[in-house]
C-alpha positions as CSV (number, residue, x, y, z in Angstrom):
1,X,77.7,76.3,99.3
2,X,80.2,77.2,96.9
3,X,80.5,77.7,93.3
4,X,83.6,76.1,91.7
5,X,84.2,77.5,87.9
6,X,86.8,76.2,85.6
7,X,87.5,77.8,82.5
8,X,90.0,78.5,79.8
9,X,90.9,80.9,77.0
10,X,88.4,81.5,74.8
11,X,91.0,81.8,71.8
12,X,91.9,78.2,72.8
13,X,88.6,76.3,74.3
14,X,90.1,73.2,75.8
15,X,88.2,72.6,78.9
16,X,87.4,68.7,78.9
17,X,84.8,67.1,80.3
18,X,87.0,64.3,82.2
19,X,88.8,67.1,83.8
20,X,85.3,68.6,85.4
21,X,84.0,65.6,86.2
22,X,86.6,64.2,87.9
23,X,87.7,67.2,90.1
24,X,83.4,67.3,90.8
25,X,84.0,63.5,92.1
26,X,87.2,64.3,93.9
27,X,85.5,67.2,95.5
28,X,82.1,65.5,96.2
29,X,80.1,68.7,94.1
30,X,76.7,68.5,92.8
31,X,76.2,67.9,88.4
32,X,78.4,70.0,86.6
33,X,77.3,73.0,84.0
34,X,78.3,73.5,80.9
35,X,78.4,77.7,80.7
36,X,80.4,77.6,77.3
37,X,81.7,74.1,75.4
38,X,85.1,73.4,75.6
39,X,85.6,77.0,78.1
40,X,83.8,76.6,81.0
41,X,81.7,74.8,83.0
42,X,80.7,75.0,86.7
43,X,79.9,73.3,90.0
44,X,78.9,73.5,93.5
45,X,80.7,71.9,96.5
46,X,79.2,72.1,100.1
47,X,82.8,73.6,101.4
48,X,85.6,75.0,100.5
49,X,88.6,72.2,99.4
50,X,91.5,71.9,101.3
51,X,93.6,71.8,98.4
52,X,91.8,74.4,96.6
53,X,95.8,75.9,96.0
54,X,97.3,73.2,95.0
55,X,94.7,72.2,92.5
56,X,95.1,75.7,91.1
57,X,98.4,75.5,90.6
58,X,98.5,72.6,88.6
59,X,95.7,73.7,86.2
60,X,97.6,76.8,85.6
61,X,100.1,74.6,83.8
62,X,97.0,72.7,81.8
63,X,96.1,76.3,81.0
64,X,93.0,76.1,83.0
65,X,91.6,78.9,85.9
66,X,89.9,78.0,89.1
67,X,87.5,80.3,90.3
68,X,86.2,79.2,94.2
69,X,83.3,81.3,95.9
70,X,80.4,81.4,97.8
71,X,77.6,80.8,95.9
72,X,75.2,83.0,97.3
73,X,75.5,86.6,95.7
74,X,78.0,86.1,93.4
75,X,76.0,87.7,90.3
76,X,77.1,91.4,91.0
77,X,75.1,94.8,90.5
78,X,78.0,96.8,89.9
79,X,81.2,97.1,87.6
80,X,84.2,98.8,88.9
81,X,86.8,98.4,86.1
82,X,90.4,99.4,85.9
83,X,91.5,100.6,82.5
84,X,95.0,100.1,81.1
85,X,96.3,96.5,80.8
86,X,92.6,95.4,82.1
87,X,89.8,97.1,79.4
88,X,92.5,97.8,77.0
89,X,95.6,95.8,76.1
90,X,98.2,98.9,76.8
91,X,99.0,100.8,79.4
92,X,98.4,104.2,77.7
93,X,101.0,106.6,79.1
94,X,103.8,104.1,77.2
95,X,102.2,104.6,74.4
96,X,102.4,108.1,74.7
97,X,106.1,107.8,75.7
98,X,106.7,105.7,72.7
99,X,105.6,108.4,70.5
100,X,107.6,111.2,73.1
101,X,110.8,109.1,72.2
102,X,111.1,107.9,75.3
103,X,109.3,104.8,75.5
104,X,111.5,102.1,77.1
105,X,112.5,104.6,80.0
106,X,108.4,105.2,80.9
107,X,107.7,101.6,80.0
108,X,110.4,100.3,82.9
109,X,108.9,103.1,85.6
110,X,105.3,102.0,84.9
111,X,106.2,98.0,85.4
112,X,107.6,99.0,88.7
113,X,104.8,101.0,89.5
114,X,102.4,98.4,88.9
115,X,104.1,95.8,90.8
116,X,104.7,98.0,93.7
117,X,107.9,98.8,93.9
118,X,107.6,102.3,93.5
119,X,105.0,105.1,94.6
120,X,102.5,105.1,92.2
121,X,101.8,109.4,92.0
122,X,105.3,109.9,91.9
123,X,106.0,107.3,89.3
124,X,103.3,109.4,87.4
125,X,104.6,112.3,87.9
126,X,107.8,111.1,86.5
127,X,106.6,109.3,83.9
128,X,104.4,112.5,82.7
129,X,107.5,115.0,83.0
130,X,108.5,112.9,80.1
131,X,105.9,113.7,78.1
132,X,106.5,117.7,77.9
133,X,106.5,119.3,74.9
134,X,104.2,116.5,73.2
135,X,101.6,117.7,70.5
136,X,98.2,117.1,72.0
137,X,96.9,116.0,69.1
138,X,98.9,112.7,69.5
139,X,96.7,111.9,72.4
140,X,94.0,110.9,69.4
141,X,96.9,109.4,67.1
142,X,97.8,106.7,69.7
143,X,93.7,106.0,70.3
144,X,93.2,105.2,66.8
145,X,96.8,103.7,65.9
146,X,98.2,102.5,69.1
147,X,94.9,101.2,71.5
148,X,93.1,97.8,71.6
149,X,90.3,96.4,73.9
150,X,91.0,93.7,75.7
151,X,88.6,90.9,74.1
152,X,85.7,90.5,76.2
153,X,85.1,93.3,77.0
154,X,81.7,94.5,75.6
155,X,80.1,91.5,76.3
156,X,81.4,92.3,80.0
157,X,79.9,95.6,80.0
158,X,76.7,94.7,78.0
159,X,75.6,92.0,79.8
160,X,76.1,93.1,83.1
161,X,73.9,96.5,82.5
162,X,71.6,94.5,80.1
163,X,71.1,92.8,84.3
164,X,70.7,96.2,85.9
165,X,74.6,96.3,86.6
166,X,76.2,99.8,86.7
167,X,79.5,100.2,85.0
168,X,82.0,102.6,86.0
169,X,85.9,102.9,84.8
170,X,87.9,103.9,87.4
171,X,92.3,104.5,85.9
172,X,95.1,105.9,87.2
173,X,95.7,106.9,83.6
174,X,94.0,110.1,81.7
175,X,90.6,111.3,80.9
176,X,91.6,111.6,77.2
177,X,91.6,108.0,77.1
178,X,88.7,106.7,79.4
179,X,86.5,108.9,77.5
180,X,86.7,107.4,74.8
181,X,87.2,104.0,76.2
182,X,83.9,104.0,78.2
183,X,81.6,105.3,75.4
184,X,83.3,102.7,73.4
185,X,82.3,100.0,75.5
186,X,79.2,101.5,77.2
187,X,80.3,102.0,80.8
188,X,78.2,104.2,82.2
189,X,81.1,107.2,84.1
190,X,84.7,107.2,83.7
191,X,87.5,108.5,85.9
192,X,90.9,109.2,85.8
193,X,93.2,111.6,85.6
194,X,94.6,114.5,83.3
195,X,97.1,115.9,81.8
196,X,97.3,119.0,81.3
197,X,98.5,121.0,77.8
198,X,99.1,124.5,76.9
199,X,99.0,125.9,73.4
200,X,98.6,122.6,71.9
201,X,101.3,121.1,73.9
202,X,101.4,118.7,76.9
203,X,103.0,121.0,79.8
204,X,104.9,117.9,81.3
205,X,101.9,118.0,84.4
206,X,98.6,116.2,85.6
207,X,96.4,117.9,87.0
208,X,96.0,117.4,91.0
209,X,94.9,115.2,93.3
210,X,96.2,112.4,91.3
211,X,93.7,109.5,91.1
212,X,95.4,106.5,92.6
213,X,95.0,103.4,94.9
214,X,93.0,105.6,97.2
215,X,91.3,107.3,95.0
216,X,89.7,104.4,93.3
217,X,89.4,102.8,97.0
218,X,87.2,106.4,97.3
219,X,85.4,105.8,93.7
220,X,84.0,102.5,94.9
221,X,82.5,104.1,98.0
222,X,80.8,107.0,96.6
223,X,79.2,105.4,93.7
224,X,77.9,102.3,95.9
225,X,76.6,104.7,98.1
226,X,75.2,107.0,95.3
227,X,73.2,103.7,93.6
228,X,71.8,102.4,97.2
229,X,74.2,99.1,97.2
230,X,77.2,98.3,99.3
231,X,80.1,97.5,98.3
232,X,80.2,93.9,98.6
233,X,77.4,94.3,95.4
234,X,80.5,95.4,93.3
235,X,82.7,93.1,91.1
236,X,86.1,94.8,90.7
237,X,88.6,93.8,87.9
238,X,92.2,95.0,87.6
239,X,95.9,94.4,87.6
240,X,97.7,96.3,89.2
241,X,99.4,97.1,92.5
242,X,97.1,100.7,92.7
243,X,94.0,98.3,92.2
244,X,94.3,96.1,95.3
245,X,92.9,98.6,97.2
246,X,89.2,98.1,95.5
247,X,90.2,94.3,94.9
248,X,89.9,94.2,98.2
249,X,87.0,95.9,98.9
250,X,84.7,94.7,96.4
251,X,82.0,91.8,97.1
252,X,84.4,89.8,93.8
253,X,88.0,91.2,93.6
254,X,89.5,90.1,90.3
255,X,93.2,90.5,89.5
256,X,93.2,89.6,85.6
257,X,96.4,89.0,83.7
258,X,97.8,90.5,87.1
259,X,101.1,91.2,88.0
260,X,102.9,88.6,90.4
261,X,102.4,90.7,93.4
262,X,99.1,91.4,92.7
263,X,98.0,88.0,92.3
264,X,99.1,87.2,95.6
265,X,96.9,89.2,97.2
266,X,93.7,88.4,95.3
267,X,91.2,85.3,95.6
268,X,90.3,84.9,92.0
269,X,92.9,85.1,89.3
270,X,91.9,85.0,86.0
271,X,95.1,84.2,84.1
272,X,94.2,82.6,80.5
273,X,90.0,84.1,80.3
274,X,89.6,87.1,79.1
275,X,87.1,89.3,80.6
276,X,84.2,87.4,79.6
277,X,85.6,85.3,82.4
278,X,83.8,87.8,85.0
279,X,80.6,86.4,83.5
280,X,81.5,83.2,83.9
281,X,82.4,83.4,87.4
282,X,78.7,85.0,88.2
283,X,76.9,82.1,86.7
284,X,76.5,83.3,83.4
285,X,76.2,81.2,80.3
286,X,77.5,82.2,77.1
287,X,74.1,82.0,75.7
288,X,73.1,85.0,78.2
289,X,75.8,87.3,76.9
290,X,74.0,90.2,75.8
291,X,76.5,91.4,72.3
């Protein structure tokens, strides 16, 4: 069996009932659920439709995402979350760019780098040369002035480890961040990478190896096989060409608010849901979120 969920922005609820039902008919599925009025609902259909693209499509123009899966095993035991543009709204190295001056050059590099177009550690490397000569203490400036959570997202983390879920962010971005990002949200470790300073100043360096596509590839391994679970127990979320690698990988691959590229490469595409959206598509109801 397979669980088809249907859902919409949470900012904009406009799931409606004739729409469910009538793609439940067309698909022969069993009674439909109601996980949140108006945002999403589910149903299960004994295969996988043939036009499961094309049906996709068109409710991306209604504002509408179609989640398809197996049923069986879809409710996941472990988090594996990619940081900027996924947990938070920015990508944090242009924000620190912005402040360095230099903004719209690092901005343009990063784009490229997370649609694939360029190689991700040099792009960082690049990117962080920029950055020399920048007062450390910005780093703290742009998390209280510049940095916002994606909506969603402590209701993603709370509910899942409220289950017995483990919770881990996994960035190419910096320590300075996800620290304060996964206390923030209650994730339970945090990697990344980090830049390194020198008498109060950023030196222009990260420290190495930088933590990449492999890298989090390596993260998903070693916690899965630290907590007894394999990696098809994980739910991955990011968007990103460095993420694919543990989209891939994971039991659920999400590539939310993904880049073009990305989303090509990925299953589920979550492209109007926020990130309580990864509930959703485990079977949760909005009346189980734990915040």
């Amino acid at each position: 069996m397979f669980a088809v969920t249907l859902l919409t922005s949470p900012a904009n609820p406009s799931l409606e009932a004739p729409l469910v039902e009538s793609l439940r008919n067309a698909w022969g599925g069993g009674g439909a659920q109601w996980l949140s009025a108006g945002e999403a609902a589910e149903f299960a259909v004994p295969q996988m439709p043939g036009n499961r693209w094309d049906v996709w499509e068109s409710l991306q123009g209604q504002g509408v995402d179609l989640v398809i899966q197996p049923e069986a095993g879809r409710r996941k035991k472990m988090l594996l979350a990619d940081m900027d543009s996924t947990m938070i709204e920015q990508e944090c190295i242009d924000e620190l760019a912005a402040e360095a001056g230099v903004g719209e050059r690092v901005a343009a590099i990063t784009a490229r780098a997370m649609n694939g177009e360029l190689d991700f550690e040099a792009a960082l490397k690049e990117r962080v040369g920029l950055l020399q000569g920048l007062p450390e203490n910005v780093i703290d400036a742009v998390l209280e002035s510049r940095i916002t959570f994606m909506p969603g997202g402590k209701e993603l983390v709370s509910t899942m480890r409220a289950a017995g879920a483990y919770a881990a962010l996994v960035s190419g971005g910096f320590t300075a961040f996800t620290g304060r990002v996964a206390a923030s949200l209650g994730f339970d470790e945090n990697r990344a990478n980090t830049l390194l300073a020198e008498a109060g100043q950023l030196t222009g360096k990260v420290a190495m190896p930088i933590l990449g596509r492999e890298a989090k590839v390596q993260a998903l391994h070693e916690i899965t096989a630290r907590l007894g679970l394999a990696a098809s127990d994980a739910l991955a979320v990011g968007d990103g060409a460095n993420d694919l690698g543990m989209l891939g990988l994971a039991g659920t691959g999400v590539a939310l608010h993904a880049k073009p590229s990305v989303q090509a490469q990925c299953d589920i595409r979550i492209n109007h849901g926020d990130l309580t959206a990864l509930l959703y598509i485990q079977g949760y109801a909005r009346s189980d979120f734990a915040a």
